[in-house]
MITOR-544571 format. One line per field, with one value per residue (C-alpha): residue number from 0; x, y, z. Coordinates in pm, 1 decimal. Example, Ala and Ser with C-alpha at 12.3 -4.5 7.8 and 13.67 -1.06 7.14 Angstrom:
BEGIN
resi [0:1]
px [1230.0:1367.0]
py [-450.0:-106.0]
pz [780.0:714.0]
# end
This chain:
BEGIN
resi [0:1:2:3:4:5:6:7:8:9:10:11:12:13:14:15:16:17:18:19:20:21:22:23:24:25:26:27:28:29:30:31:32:33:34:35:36:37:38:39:40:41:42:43:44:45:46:47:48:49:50:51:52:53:54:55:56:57:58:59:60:61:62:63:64:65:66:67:68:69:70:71:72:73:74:75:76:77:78:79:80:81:82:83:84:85:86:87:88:89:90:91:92:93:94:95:96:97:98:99:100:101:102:103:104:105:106:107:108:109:110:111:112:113:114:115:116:117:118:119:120:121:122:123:124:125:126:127:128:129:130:131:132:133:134:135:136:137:138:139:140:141:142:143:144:145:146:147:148:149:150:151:152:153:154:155:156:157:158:159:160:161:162:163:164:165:166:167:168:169:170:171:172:173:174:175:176:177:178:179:180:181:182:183:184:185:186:187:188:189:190:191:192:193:194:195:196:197:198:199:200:201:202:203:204:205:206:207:208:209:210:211:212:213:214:215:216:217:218:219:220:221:222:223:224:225:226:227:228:229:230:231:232:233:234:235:236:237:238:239:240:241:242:243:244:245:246:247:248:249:250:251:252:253:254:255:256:257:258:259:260:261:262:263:264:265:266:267:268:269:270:271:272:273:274:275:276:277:278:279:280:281:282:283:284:285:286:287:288:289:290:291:292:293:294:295:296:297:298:299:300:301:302:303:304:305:306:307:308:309:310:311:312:313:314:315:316:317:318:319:320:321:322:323:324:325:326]
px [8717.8:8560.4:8828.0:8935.6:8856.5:9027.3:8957.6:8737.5:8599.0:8417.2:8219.8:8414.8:8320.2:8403.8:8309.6:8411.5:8448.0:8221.0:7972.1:7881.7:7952.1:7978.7:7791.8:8003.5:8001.6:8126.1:8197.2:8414.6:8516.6:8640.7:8917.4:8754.6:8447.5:8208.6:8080.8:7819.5:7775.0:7418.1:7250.3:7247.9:7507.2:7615.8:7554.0:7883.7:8037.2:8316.9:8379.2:8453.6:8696.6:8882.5:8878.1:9035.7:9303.3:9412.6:9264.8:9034.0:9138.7:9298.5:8975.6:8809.6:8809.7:8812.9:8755.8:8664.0:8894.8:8984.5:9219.2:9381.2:9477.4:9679.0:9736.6:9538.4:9491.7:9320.9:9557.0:9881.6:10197.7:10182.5:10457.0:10298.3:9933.8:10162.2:10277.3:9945.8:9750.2:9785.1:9983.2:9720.4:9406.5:9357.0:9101.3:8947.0:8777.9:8475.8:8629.2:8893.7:8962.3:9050.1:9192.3:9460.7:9749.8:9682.6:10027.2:10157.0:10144.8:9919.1:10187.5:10404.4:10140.9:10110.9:10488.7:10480.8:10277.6:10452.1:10805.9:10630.2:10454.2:10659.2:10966.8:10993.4:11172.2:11265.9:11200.7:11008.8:10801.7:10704.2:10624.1:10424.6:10238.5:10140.6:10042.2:9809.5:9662.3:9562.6:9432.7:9196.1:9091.3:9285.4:9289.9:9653.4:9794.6:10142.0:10077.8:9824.0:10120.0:10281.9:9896.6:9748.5:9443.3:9314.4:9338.3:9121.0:8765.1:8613.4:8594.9:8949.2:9054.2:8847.1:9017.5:9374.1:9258.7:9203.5:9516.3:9652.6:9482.5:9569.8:9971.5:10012.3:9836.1:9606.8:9425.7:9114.8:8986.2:8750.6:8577.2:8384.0:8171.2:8353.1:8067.2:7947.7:7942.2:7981.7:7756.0:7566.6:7727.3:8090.1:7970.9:7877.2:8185.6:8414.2:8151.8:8238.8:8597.3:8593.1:8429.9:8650.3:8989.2:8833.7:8758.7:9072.9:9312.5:9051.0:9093.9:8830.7:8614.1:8433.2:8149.0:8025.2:7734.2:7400.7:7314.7:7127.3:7120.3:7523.2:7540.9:7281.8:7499.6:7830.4:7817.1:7766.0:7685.6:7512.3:7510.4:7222.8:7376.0:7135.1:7293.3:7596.4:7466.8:7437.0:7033.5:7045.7:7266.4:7219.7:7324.9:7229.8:6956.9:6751.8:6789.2:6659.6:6384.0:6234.2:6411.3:6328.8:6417.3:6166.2:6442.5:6538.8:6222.1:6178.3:6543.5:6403.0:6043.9:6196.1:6346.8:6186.7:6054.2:6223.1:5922.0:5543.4:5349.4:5517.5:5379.5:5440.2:5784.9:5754.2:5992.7:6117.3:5925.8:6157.3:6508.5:6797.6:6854.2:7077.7:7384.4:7423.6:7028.9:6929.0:6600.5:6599.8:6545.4:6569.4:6686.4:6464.9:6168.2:6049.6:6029.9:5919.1:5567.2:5537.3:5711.1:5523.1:5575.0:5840.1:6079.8:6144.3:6229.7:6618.4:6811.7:6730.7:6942.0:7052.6:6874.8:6915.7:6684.9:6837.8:7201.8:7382.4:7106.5:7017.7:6835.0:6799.8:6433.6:6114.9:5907.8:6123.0:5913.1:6022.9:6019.3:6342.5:6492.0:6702.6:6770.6:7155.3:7398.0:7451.7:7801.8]
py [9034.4:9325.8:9583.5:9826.6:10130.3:10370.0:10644.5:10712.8:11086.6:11140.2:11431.3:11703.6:12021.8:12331.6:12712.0:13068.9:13333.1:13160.3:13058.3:12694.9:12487.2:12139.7:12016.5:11727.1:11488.1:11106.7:10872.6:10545.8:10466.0:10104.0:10053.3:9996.0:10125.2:10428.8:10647.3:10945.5:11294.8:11449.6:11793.1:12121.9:12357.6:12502.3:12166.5:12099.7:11826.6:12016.8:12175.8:11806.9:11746.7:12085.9:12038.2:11702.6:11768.4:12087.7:12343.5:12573.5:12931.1:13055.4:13183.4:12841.2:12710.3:12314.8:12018.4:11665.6:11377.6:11272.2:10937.4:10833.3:10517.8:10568.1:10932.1:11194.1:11481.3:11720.3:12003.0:11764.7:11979.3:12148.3:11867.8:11578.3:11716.0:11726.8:11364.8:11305.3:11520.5:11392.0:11063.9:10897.6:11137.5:11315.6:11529.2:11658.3:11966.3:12122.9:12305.9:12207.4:12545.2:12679.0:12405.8:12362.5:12607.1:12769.2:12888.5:12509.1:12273.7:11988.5:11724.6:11953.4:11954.5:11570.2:11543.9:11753.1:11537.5:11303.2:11449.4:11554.6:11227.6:10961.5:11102.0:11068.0:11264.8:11332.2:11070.1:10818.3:11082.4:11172.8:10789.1:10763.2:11083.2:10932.2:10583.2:10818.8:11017.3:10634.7:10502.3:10837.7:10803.7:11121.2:11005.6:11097.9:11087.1:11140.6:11443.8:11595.8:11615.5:11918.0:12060.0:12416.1:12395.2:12580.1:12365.1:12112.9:12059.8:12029.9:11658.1:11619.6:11892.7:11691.7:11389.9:11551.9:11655.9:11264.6:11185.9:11426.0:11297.7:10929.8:11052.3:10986.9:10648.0:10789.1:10498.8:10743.7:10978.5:11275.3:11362.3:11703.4:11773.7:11584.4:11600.0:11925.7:12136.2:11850.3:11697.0:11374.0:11114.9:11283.9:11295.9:10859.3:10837.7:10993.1:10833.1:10476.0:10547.7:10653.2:10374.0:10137.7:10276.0:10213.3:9859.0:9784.8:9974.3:9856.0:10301.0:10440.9:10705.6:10987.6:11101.8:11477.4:11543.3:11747.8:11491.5:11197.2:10967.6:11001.1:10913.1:10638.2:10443.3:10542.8:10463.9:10184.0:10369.4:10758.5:11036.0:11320.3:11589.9:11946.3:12254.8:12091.7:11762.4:11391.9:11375.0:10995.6:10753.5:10418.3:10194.3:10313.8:10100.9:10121.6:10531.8:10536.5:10266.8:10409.1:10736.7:10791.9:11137.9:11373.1:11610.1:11294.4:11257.6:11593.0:11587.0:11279.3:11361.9:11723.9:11436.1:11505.2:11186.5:10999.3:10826.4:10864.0:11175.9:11523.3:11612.4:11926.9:11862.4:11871.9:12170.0:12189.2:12459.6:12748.9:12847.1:12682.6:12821.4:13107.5:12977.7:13222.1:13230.5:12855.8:12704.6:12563.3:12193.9:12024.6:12270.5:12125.6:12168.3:12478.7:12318.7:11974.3:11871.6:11695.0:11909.1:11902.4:12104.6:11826.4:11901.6:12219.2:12080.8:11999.1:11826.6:11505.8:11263.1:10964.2:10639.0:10319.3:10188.7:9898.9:9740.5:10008.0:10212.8:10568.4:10872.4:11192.2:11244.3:11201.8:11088.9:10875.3:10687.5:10334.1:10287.7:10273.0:9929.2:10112.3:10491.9:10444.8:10632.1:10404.2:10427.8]
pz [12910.6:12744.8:12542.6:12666.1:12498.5:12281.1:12399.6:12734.4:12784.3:13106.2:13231.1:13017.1:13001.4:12822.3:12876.9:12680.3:12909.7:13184.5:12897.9:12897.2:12528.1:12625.6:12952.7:13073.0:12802.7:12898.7:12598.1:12537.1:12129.2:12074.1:11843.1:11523.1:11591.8:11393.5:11619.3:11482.9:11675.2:11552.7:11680.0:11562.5:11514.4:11875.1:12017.9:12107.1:11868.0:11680.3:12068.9:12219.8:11963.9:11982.0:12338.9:12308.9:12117.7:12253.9:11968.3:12171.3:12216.1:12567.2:12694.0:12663.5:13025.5:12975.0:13287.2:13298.2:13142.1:12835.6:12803.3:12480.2:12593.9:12925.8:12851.6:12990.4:12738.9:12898.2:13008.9:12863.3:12817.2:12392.2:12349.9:12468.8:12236.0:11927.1:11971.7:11946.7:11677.8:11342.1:11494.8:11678.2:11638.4:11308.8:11213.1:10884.2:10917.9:10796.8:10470.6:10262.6:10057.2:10408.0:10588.4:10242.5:10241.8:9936.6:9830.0:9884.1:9643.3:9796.7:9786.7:9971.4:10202.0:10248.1:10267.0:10560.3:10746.1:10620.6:10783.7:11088.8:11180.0:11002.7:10993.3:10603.1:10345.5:9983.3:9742.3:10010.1:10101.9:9750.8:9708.0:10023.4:9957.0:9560.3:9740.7:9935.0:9680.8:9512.9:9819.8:9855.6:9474.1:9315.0:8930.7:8826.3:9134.6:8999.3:8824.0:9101.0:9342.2:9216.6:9194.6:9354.4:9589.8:9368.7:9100.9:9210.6:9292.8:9619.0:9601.1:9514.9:9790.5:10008.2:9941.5:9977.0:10324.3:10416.3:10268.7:10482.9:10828.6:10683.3:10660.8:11024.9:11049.3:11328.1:11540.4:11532.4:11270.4:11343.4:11045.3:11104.0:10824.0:10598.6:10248.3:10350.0:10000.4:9782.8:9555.8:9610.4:9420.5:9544.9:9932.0:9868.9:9703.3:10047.2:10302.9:10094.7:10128.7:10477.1:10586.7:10344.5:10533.4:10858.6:10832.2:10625.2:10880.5:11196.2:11293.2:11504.8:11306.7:11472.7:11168.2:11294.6:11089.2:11031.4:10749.1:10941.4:10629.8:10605.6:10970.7:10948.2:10668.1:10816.6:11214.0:11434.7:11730.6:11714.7:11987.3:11960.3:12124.1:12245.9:12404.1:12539.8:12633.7:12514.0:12539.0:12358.1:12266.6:12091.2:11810.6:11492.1:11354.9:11682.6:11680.6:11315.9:11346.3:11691.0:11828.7:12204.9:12254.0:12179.3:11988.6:11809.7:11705.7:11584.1:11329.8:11202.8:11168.2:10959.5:10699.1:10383.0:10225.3:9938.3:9814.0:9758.0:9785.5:9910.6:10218.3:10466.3:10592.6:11006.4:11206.3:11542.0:11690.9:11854.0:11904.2:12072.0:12366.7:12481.0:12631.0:12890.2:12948.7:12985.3:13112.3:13512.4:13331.4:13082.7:12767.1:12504.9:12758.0:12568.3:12228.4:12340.9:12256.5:12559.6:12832.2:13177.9:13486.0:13599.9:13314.5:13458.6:13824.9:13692.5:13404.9:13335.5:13401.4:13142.2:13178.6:13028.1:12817.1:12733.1:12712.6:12521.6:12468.4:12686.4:12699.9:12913.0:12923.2:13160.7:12923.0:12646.6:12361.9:12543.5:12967.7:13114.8:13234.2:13530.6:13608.8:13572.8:13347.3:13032.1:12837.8]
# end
C-alpha cells in the first residue's frame, strides 16, 4: 500500500485584497522526503508556506486545503495553528539578523522553543539547547549560549535559527532561503547539515530556493513554480538533465557555466507579469520562445509526462503520456 502522505495540499489559493498570489497549488510531501520550490521571486513559494501555517496578514483571502496529517489547517482555530508551528512544521526564514531577537541572548532564544514546544525548563533546557548548538555545528557551544545576535556571524546566526526550528522536533522543515547571504563554502556546509538531519531524523524538508545548484544537490523531488502556479514538477535528476517547461528551460539555460570557455550567459526575455493585469493564457506566453496563438486560448492544464513527472504547457520538450493532473 502506498504511504500516506505527510502532508497533502490541494488546489489552494491565496489573494491580497482580491489580487491573486498563489493559483491553486496541489502537492503531497512523504515523510522523509526533500522537496525543492524554484521560480522567481513573486512566484508564490514563501506565500504557500505562510498560508499553511497561518502567517499571512488579515487581508490575505486564503481557500483550498491543506492536511497535516488528519488535520485540516486551512482556516484551523489560532490554538489548534500553534500546536502545530514549530511542533510539527518549522520554518527557517529568509534572514537570520531579523528573524533573531536581538536583545535576547540566542540560548534564551532556543530555550524558549524549547519551553514552548517541549515543555522544558531550567537546567534541561540549557542542556538540550547546548546538544543543539553541537548538532548544528556552533564551535563552543557552551560558551555561545549566553552570546548576542550580534555577536555572531551570519553562518553561525544561521545555524542558531535551525537549532531553533530543530527545538520542536518538527516532522517537516521549511527552509526559505536558508544560504542566502552566506558565502560558498558556509552555504555547503548548512545544505550538508540540512540534509544530514533529515535523513538521520527521516523529517520532511521543504528547500525554497532561487539557487538551482543548491536545490539540485538538496531535493529529491523539485516544483518550478510561475505567477502563482506549479508549471512543472518532477524528480530532480530528470528536471536538470532535460527540463520540459519552456521557463524551466530558460532558469537553467541563464546558469553561468563552471567549465570551459565563458560564453554570453542566456536571459529570460521580459517581465513577470502584473498580478492584477494577467494574460487570457498561459502567463509565461509573452516571454516564451515558442508561444502560438493557442497559448492564449486558456491556462494550460498539467499533464503527465511520465509516472511522477508533469508539466503545464502545449508544447513541453517531451509528448505527454496522458492529459491527466499528475501529483
Amino acid at each position: 500500500m502506498p504511504m500516506a502522505p505527510l502532508v497533502s495540499i490541494r488546489d489552494l489559493a491565496v489573494d491580497f485584497d482580491g489580487v491573486p498570489a498563489l493559483r491553486g497549488l496541489s502537492l503531497d510531501i512523504q515523510p522523509g522526503e526533500a522537496v525543492g520550490m524554484v521560480g522567481e521571486s513573486g512566484c508564490g513559494k514563501s506565500v504557500t508556506w505562510l498560508a499553511a501555517l497561518g502567517l499571512l496578514p488579515s487581508k490575505a483571502r486564503i481557500s483550498g486545503s491543506v492536511r497535516l496529517g488528519e488535520q485540516e489547517l486551512v482556516n484551523a482555530p489560532a490554538a489548534a495553528l500553534e500546536r502545530v508551528r514549530g511542533r510539527r512544521v518549522a520554518m527557517i526564514f529568509q534572514d537570520p539578523a531579523s528573524a533573531l531577537n536581538p536583545v535576547h541572548r540566542v540560548g534564551k532564544q532556543v530555550e524558549e522553543a524549547l519551553r514552548l514546544h517541549r515543555g522544558l525548563r531550567g537546567a534541561p533546557a540549557r542542556a538540550e539547547a547546548k546538544r543543539l548548538f553541537d548538532l548544528v555545528g556552533i564551535p563552543d557551544a557552551a560558551r555561545r549560549l549566553d552570546a548576542w545576535p550580534h555577536e555572531l556571524s551570519g553562518g553561525q546566526n544561521q545555524r542558531v535559527m535551525i537549532a531553533m526550528a530543530l527545538a520542536g522536533q518538527p516532522d517537516l522543515l521549511v527552509a526559505d532561503e536558508p544560504t542566502t547571504a552566506l558565502d560558498v563554502t558556509i552555504q555547503a556546509q548548512i545544505l550538508e547539515l540540512l540534509d544530514s538531519i533529515r535523513r538521520e531524523q527521516n523529517m520532511a524538508l521543504v528547500l525554497i530556493s532561487h539557487d538551482l545548484g543548491v536545490v539540485a544537490e538538496t531535493c529529491d523531488r523539485v516544483l518550478v513554480m510561475y505567477a502563482g502556479r506549479v508549471v512543472e514538477r518532477a524528480p530532480a535528476r530528470a528536471l536538470f538533465d532535460a527540463p520540459a517547461h519552456p521557463y524551466a528551460r530558460g532558469l537553467l539555460a541563464a546558469l553561468p557555466p563552471l567549465e570551459g570557455p565563458r560564453e554570453r550567459l542566456s536571459a529570460i526575455p521580459g517581465q513577470v507579469p502584473d498580478p492584477m493585469r494577467m494574460p487570457p493564457g498561459c502567463a509565461f506566453a509573452p516571454r516564451c520562445p515558442q508561444a502560438g496563438p493557442d497559448c492564449d486560448a486558456g491556462v494550460p492544464q498539467s499533464r503527465a509526462l511520465e509516472p511522477g513527472r508533469s508539466v503545464a504547457c502545449l508544447r513541453p520538450a517531451h509528448a505527454p503520456r496522458q492529459p491527466e493532473y499528475a501529483m
